[in-house]
N, C-alpha and C positions, 0 to 999 in steps of 0.2 A: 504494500500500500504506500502510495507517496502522500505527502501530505505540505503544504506550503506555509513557510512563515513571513511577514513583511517586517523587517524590518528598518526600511526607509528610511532615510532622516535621523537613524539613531547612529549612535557614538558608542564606542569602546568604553564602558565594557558591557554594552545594553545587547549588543547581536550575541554575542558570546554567552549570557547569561539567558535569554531568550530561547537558545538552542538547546541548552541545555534541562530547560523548564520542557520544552518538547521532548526531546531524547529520552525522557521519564515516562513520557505517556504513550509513546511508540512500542512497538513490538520488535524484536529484533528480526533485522533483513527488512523491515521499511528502511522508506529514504524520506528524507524533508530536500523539500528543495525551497531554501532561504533567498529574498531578494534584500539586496542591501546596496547601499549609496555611501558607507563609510569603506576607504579603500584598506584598512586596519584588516578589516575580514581576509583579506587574501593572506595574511600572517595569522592573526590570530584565532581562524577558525580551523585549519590545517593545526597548529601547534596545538589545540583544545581537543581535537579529535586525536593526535596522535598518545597526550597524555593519559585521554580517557576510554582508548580502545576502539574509536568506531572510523569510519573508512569518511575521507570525501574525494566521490566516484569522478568528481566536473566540478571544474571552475569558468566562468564564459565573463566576459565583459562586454555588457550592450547596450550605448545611449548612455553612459555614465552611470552605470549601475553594473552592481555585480550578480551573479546567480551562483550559487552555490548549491550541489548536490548532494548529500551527506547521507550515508548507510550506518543504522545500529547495528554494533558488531556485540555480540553477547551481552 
């Protein structure tokens, strides 16, 4: 199941903490596909996914905004 977060307009460390608030409520082997406007995510959502085990599948930049694909790993 994919499931989508916006988080737009927010700042470090609001995407970061966001994703994580979902990652709780997913099943493992969904994906979230997060849209964000802070360029911080292309660092710190990779570093948060590496330290907390779970995969991100895509990263796309489009119109100034980023997309991020992220899979629960266990």
């Amino acid at each position: 199941m994919k499931t989508q977060i916006d988080v737009k307009r927010l700042l470090c460390p609001m995407p970061v903490i966001r994703l994580g608030e979902m990652i709780a409520k997913v099943a493992v082997g969904d994906t979230i596909e997060m849209l964000a406007t802070d360029p911080g995510v292309l660092h710190d959502i990779p570093a948060w996914c590496n330290v907390h085990g779970h995969k991100v599948l895509e990263i796309q930049e489009k119109d100034s905004e980023f997309i991020l694909l992220v899979e629960k790993i266990g």
